[in-house]
FILOKOL-161465 format. One record per residue (C-alpha): residue number from 1; z negated, y negated, x negated. Coordinates in Angstrom, 3 decimals. Each point is the difference from the previous one (the first is absolute). Layout:
# residues N
node i = NUM	z = Z	y = Y	x = X
...
This chain:
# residues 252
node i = 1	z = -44.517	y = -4.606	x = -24.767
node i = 2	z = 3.585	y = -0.545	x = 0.183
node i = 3	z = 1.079	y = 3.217	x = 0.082
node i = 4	z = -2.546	y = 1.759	x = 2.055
node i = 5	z = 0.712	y = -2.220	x = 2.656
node i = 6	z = 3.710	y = 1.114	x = -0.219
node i = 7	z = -0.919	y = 3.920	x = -0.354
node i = 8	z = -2.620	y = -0.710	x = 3.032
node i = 9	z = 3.018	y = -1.301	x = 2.353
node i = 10	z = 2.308	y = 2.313	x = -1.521
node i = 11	z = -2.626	y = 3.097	x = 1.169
node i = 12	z = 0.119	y = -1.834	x = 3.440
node i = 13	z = 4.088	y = -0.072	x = 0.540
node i = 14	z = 0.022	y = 3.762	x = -0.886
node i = 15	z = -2.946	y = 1.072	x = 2.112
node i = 16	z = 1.949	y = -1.771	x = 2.855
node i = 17	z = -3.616	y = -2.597	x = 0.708
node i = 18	z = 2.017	y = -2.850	x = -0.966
node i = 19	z = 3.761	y = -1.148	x = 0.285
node i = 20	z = 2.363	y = -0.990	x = -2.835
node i = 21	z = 0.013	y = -3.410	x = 1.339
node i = 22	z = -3.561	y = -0.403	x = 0.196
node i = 23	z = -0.443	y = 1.133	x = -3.527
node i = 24	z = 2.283	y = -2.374	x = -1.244
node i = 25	z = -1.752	y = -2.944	x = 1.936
node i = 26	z = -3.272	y = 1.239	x = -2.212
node i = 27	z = 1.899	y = -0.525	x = -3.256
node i = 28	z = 0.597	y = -3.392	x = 0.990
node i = 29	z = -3.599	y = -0.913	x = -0.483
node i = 30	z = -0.529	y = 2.130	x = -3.210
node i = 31	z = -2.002	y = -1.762	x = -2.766
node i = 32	z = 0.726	y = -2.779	x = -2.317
node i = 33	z = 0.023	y = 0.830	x = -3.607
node i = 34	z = -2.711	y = -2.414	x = -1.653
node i = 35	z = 0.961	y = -0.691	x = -3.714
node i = 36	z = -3.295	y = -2.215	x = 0.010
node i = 37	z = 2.012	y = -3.801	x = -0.497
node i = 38	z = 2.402	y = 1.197	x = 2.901
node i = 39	z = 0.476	y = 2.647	x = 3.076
node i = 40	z = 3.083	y = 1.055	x = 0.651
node i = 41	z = 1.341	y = 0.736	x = 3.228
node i = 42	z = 1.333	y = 3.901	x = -0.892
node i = 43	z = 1.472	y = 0.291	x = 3.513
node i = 44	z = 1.709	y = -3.302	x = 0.741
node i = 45	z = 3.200	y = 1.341	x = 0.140
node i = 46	z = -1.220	y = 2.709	x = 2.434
node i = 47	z = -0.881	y = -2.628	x = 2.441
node i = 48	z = 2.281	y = -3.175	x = -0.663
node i = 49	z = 3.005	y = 2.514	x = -1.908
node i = 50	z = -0.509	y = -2.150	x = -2.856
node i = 51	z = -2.476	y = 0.212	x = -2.860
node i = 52	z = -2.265	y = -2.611	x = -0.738
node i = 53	z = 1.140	y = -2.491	x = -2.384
node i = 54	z = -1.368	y = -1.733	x = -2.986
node i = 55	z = -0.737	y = -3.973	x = 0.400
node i = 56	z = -0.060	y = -0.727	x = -4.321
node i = 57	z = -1.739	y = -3.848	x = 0.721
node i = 58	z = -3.483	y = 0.349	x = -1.044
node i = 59	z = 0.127	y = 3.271	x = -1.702
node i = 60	z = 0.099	y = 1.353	x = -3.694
node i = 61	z = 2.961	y = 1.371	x = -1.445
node i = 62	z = -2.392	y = 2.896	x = -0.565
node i = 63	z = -0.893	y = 0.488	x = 3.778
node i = 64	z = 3.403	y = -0.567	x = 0.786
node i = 65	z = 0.777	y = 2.682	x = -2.233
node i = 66	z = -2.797	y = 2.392	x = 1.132
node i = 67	z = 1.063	y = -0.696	x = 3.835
node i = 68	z = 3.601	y = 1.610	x = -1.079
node i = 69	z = -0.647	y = 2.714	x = -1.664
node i = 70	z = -2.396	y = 1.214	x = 2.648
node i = 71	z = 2.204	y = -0.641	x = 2.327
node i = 72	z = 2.944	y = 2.214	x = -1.825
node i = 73	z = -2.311	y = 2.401	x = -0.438
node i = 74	z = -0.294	y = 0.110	x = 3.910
node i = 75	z = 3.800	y = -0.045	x = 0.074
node i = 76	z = 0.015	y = -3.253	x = 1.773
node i = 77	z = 2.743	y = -2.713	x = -0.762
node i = 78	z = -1.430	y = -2.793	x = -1.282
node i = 79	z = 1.057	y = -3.698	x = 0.127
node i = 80	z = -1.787	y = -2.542	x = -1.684
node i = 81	z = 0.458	y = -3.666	x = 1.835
node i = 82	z = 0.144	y = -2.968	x = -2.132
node i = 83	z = 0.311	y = 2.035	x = -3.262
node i = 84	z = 0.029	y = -2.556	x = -3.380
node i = 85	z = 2.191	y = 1.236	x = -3.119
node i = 86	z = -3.876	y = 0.231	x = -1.053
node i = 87	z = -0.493	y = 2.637	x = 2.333
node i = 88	z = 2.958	y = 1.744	x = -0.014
node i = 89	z = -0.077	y = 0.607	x = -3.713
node i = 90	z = -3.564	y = 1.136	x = 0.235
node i = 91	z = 1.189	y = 2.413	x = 2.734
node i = 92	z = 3.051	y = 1.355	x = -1.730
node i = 93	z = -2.028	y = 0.863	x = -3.015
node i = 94	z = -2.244	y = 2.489	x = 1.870
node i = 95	z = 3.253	y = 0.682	x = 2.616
node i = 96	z = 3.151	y = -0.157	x = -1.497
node i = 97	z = 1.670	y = 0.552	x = 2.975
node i = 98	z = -0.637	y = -3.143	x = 1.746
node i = 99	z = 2.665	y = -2.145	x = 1.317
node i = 100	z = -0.712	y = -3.766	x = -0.200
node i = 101	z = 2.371	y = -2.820	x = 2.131
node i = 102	z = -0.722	y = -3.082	x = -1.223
node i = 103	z = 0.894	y = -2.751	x = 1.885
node i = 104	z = -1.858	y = 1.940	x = 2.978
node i = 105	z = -2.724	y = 0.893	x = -1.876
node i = 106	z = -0.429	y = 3.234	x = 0.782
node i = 107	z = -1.084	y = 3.168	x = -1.921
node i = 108	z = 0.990	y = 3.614	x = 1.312
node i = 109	z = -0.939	y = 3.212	x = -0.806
node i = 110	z = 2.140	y = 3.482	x = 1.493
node i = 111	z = 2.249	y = -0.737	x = 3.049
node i = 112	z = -0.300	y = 1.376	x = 3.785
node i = 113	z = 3.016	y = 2.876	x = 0.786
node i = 114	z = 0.754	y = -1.186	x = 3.235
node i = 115	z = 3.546	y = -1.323	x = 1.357
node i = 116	z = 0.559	y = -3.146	x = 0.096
node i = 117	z = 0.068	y = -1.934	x = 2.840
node i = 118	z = 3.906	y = -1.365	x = 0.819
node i = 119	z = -1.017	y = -2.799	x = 2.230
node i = 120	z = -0.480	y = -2.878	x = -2.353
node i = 121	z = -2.580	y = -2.293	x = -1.105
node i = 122	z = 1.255	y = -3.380	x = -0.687
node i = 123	z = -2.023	y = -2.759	x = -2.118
node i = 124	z = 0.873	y = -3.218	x = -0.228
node i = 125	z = -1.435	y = -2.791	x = -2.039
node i = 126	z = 0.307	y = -3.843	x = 0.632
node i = 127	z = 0.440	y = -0.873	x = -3.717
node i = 128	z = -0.193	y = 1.439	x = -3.900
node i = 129	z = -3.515	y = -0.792	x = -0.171
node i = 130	z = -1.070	y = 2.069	x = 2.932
node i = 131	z = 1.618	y = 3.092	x = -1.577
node i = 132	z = -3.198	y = 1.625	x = -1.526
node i = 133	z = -1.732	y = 0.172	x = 3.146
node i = 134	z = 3.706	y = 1.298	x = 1.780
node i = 135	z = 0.298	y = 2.307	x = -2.513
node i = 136	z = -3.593	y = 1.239	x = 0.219
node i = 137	z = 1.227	y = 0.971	x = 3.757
node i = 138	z = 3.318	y = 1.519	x = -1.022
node i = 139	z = -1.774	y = 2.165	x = -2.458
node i = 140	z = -2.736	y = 1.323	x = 2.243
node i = 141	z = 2.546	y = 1.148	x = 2.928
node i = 142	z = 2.095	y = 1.245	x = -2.601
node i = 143	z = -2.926	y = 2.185	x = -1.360
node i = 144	z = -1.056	y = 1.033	x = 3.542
node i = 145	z = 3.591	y = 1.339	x = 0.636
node i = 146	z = 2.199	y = -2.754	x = 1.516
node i = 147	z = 3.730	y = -1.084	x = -0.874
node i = 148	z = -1.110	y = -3.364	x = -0.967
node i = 149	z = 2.895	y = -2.857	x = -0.395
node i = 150	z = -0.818	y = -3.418	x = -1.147
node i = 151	z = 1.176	y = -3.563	x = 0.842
node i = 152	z = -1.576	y = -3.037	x = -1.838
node i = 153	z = -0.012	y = -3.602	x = -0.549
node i = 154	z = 1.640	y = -0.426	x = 3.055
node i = 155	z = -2.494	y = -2.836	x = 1.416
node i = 156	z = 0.426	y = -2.539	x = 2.497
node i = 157	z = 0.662	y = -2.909	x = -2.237
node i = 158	z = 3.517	y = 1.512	x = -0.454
node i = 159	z = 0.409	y = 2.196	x = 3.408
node i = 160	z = 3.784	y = 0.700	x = -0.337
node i = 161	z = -1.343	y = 2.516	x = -2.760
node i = 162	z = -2.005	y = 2.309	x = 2.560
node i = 163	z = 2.654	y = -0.481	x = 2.795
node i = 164	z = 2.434	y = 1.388	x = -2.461
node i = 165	z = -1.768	y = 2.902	x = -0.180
node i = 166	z = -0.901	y = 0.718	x = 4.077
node i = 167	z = 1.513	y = 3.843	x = -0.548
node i = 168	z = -2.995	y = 0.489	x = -1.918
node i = 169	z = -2.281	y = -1.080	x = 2.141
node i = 170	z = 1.508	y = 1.432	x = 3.018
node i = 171	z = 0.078	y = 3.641	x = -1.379
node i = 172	z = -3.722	y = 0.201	x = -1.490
node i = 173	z = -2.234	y = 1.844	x = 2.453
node i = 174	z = -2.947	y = -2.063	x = -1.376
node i = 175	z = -0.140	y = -3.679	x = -2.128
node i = 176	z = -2.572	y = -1.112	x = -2.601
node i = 177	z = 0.207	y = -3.486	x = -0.197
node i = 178	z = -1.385	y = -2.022	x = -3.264
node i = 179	z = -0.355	y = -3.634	x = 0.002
node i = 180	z = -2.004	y = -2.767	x = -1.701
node i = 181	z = 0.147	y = -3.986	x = 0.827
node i = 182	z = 0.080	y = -0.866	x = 3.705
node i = 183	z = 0.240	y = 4.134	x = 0.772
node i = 184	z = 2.787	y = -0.851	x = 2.361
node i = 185	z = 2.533	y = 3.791	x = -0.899
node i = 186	z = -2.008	y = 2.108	x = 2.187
node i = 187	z = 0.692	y = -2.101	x = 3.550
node i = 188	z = 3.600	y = -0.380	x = -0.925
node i = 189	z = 1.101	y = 3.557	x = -0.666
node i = 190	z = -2.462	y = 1.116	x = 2.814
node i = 191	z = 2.064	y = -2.444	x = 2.741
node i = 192	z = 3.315	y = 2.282	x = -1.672
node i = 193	z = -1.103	y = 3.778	x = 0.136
node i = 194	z = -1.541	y = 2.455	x = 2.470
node i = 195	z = -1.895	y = 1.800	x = -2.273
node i = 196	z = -3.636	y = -0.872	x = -1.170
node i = 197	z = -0.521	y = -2.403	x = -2.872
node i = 198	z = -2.868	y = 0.556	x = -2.344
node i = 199	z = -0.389	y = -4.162	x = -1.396
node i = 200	z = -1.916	y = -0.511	x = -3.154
node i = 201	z = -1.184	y = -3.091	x = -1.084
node i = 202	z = -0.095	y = -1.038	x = -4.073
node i = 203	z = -1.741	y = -1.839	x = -1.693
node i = 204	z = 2.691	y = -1.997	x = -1.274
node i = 205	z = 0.496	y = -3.507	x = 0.406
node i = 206	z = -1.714	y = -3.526	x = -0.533
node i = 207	z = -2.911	y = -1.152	x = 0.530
node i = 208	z = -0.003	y = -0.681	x = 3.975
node i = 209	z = 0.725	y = 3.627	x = 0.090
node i = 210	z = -3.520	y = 1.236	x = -0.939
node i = 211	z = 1.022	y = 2.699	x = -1.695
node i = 212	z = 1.842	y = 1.560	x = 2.872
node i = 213	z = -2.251	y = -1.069	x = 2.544
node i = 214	z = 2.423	y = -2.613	x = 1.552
node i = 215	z = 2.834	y = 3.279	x = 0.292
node i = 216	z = -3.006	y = 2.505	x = 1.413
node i = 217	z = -0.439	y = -2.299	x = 3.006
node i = 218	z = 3.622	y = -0.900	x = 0.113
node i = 219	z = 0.980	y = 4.089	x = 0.466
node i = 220	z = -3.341	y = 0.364	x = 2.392
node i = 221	z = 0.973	y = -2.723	x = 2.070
node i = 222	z = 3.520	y = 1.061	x = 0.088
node i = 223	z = 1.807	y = -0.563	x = 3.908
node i = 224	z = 2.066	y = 3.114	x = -1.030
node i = 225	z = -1.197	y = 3.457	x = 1.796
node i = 226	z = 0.113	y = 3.332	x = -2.036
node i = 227	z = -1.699	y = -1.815	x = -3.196
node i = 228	z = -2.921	y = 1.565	x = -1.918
node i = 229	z = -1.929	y = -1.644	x = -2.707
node i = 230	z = -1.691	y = 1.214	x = -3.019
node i = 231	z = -2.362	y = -1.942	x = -2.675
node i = 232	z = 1.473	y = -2.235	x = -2.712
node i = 233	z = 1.700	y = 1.706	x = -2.802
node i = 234	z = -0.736	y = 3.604	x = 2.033
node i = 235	z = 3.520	y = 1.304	x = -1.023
node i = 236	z = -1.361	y = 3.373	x = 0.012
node i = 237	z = -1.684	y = 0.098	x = 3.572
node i = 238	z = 3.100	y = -1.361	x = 1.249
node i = 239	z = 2.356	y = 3.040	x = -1.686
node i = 240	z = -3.139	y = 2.309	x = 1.667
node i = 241	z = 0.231	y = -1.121	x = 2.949
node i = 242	z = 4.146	y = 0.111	x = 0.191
node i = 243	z = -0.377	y = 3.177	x = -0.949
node i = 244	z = -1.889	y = 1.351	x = 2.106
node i = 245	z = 2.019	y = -1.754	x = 2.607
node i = 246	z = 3.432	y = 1.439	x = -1.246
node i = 247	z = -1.629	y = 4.270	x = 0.070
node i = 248	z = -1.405	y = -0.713	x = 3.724
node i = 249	z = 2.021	y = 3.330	x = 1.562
node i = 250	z = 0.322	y = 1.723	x = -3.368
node i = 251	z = -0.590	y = 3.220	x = -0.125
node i = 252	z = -3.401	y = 1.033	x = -2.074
């Protein structure tokens, strides 16, 4: 179906009925492939420039696996979000190739040719404990083709530590911002730069904390303009989302 859709526009630019741009707006809707547990979105990268990525919780190391291959098959890059050593190996064994970063928890397959962006991505974590979730952001926008540079445990309990590095934060084009406890990071380095912040609340912290629910509402109620919030622990919407902030104007 697949491809007689694509010979059936392609008939359509050369016959002069249809314009290049209109046939690529008709890829954009081409089908799913259905592997029966899962569908995958083929042509995500068509319409968002980036392929659809693999969410592990809740799946099989064998549908993991099975999601991958497919997807190599279809030349896509493939990143696997909160990827366990469990899952890794089982995806190495059938795909050698994989890289696997740890502490992020991230599983990647092939690697996009593009340049790299020069503008810089900054992420910044309030303590040591926060650091899977920052690193879950530095990883992603350093997969999607940012220059990524990282500053962490610099929280407010000790401030001096963040002020000491303000040439960081004044040269990043965008900030992801990881915090647990009180969530209180985000407002303080967005009162300091002019560039948007990205805050993401963790989960860390006691029990008044709620599992990051105290630092959520902390970031959403923040007095500080030019903040955006994402879920607790969502490390990788929050490297998305700076990425796609950071290639706004880059040439496709």
């Amino acid at each position: 179906m697949k491809t007689d859709l694509i010979r059936h526009l392609l008939e359509k630019v050369k016959s002069g009925e249809m314009k290049v741009e209109e046939a690529l707006e008709g890829l954009k809707v081409l089908p799913y492939q259905d592997l029966g547990f899962a569908k995958i979105d083929t042509h995500r990268e068509l319409r968002r420039d980036y392929p659809e990525v693999i969410f592990c919780p809740g799946k099989t190391p064998g549908q993991i696996v099975h999601i991958a291959k497919q997807m190599r098959e279809n030349k896509s890059t493939v990143m696997a979000a909160r990827a366990n050593k469990e899952v890794y190996q089982a995806i190495k064994n059938a795909l050698p190739e994989v890289r696997y970063f740890e502490k992020a928890r991230i599983a990647v397959l092939g690697e996009r040719k593009e340049k790299v962006d020069s503008q810089t991505i900054l992420v910044v974590s309030g303590g040591t404990a926060d650091m899977p979730v920052a690193e879950e952001a530095a990883v992603t926008a350093k997969i999607m083709n940012n220059k990524v540079d990282r500053l962490y445990d610099v929280g407010v309990a000790g401030i001096h530590r963040l002020f000491d590095n303000k040439d960081k934060l004044f040269s990043a084009n965008v900030l992801v911002v990881v915090a647990g406890m009180e969530g209180a990071l985000p407002s303080v380095v967005g009162g300091l730069v002019s560039k948007p912040v990205i805050a993401v609340p963790t989960s860390v912290g006691y029990g008044a904390s709620f599992k990051g629910v105290s630092a959520l509402l902390a970031m959403l109620n923040s007095c500080v303009p030019g903040i955006a919030v994402v879920n607790i622990d969502n490390g990788f919407g929050a490297g998305y989302m700076a990425s796609l902030i950071n290639h706004i104007g880059r040439e496709k």
